[in-house]
C-alpha positions as CSV (number, residue, x, y, z in Angstrom):
1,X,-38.1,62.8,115.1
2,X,-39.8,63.6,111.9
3,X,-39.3,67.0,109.9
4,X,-42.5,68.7,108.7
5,X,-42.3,69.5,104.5
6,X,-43.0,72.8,104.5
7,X,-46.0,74.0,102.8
8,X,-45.7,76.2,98.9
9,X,-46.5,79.3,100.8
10,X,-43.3,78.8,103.1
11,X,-41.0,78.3,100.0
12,X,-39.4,80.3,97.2
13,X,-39.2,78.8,94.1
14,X,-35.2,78.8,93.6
15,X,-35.0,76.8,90.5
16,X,-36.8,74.0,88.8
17,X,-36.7,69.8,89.9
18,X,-36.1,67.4,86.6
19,X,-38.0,64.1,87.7
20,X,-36.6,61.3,85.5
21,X,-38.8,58.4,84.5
22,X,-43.2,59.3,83.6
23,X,-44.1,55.9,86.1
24,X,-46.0,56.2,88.9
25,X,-43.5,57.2,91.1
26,X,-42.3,59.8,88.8
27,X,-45.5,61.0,88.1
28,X,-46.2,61.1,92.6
29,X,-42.8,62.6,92.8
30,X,-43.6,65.4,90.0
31,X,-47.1,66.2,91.5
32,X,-45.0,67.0,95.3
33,X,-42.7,68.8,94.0
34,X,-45.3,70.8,92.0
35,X,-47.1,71.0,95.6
36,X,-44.1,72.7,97.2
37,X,-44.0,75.0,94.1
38,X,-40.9,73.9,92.9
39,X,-40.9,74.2,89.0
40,X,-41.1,70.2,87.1
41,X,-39.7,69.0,84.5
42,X,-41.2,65.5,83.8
43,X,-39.3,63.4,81.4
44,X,-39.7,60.1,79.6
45,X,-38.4,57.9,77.6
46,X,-41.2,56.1,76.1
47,X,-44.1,58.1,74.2
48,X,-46.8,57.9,77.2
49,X,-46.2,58.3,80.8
50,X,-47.6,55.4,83.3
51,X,-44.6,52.9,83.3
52,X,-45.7,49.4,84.2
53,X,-49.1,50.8,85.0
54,X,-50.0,51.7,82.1
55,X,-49.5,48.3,80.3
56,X,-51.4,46.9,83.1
57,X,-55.1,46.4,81.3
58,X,-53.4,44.0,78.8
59,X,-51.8,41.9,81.6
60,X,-55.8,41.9,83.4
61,X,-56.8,40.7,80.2
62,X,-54.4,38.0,79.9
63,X,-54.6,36.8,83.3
64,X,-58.9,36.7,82.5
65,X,-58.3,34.6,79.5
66,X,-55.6,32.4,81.1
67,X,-58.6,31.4,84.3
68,X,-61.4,31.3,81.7
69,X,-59.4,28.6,79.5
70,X,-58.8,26.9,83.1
71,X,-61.9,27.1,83.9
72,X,-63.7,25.0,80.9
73,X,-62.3,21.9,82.0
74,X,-62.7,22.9,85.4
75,X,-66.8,22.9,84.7
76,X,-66.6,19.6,84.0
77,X,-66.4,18.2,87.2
78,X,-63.5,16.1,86.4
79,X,-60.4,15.9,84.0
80,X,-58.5,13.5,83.0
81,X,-54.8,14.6,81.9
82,X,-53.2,12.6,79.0
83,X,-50.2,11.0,80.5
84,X,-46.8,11.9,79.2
85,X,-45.5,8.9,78.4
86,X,-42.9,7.8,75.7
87,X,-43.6,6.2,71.9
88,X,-41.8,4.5,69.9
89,X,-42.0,4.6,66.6
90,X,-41.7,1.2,65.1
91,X,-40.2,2.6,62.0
92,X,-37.4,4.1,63.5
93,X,-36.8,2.1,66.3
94,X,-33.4,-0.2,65.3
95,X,-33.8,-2.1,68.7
96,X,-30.4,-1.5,70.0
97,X,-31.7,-1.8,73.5
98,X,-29.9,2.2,74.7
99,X,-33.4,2.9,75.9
100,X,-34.1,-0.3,77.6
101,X,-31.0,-0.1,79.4
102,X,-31.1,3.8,80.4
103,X,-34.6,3.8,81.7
104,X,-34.4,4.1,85.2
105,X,-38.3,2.9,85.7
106,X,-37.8,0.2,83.5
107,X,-40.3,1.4,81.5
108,X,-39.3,0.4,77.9
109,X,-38.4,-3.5,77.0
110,X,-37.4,-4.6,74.0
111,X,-38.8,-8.4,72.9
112,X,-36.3,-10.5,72.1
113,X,-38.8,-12.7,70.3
114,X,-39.9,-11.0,67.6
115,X,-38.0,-9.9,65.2
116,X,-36.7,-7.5,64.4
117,X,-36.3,-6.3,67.7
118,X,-38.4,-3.2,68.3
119,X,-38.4,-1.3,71.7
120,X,-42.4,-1.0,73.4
121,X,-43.2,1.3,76.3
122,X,-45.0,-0.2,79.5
123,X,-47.3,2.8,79.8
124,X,-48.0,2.2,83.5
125,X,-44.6,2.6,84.6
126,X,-43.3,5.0,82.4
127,X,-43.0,8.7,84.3
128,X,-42.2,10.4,81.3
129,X,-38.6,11.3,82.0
130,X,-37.4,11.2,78.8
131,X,-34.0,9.4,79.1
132,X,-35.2,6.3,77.0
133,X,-36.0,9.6,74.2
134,X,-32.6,11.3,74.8
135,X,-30.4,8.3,74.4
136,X,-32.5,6.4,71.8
137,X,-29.9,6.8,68.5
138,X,-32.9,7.2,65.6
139,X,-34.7,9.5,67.8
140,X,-37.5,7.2,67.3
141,X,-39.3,8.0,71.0
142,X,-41.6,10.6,71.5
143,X,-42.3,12.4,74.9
144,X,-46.0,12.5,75.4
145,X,-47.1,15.4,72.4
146,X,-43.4,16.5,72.1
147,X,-42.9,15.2,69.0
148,X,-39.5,15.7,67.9
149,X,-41.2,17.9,64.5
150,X,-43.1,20.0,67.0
151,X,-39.7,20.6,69.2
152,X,-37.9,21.3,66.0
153,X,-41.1,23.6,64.9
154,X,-40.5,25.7,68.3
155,X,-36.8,26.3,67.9
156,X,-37.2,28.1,64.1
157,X,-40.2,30.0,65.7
158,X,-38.2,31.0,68.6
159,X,-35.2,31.9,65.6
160,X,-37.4,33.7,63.5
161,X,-38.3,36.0,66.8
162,X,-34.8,36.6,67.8
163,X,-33.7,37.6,63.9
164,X,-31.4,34.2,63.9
């Protein structure tokens, strides 16, 4: 059993509504209570009303530019991703043999020929984990393009945003 709302000629104004919030539900809610001729008092906290909504052209136009970048390669019939695999770099690398020994794809030897021992990745089986990089002493592995100055780049970006 559903009640009818009674229509603004049925009611007397008695006092006045104070709708909280200027987003589209506020904004519906003011506009049915103005319709049953209740007086409204429309608040918000920010300068415009519109909530979300109103914000919403920039997210459209973000999500446009995000499918036209993914798009480009996309056109050319084919990509081909550059695998994330490790590096070492030979000037760092002590050959202590941690990242030989942690890799769980056996992915990085260390020839113990040549000296000095430096470790070498076997591209083809590395997956790009990253243990070999987390336990190597020097930090002298790389992850793909995470470099440990671009990493280190990120965090003081990310500080600088935050105020730290």
């Amino acid at each position: 059993m559903h009640a009818s709302i009674p229509t603004s000629s049925a009611l007397k104004t008695v006092g006045a509504v104070l709708v909280v919030g200027g987003g589209v539900a506020g904004v519906q809610a003011a506009l049915d209570l103005t319709e049953l001729g209740l007086k409204v008092y429309l608040v918000e906290k920010s300068g415009a009303i519109g909530g979300v909504m109103a914000r919403l052209d920039k997210t459209i136009a973000q999500a446009q530019a995000a499918a036209g970048r993914a798009c480009q390669p996309l056109a050319k019939g084919s990509i081909s991703p550059e695998p994330i695999v490790s590096h070492v770099d030979a000037e760092l690398c002590i050959g202590c043999g941690a990242c030989e020994t942690f890799c769980p794809y056996k992915a990085i030897t260390i020839d113990k020929e040549v000296k000095p021992r430096k470790a070498q990745t076997l591209t083809a089986s590395c997956k790009g984990c990253g243990v070999c990089a987390a336990r190597c002493p020097t930090m002298a592995i790389d992850m793909g393009r995470f470099t440990l100055e671009g990493i280190r780049a990120q965090i003081a970006a990310f500080g600088r945003e935050i105020g730290v």
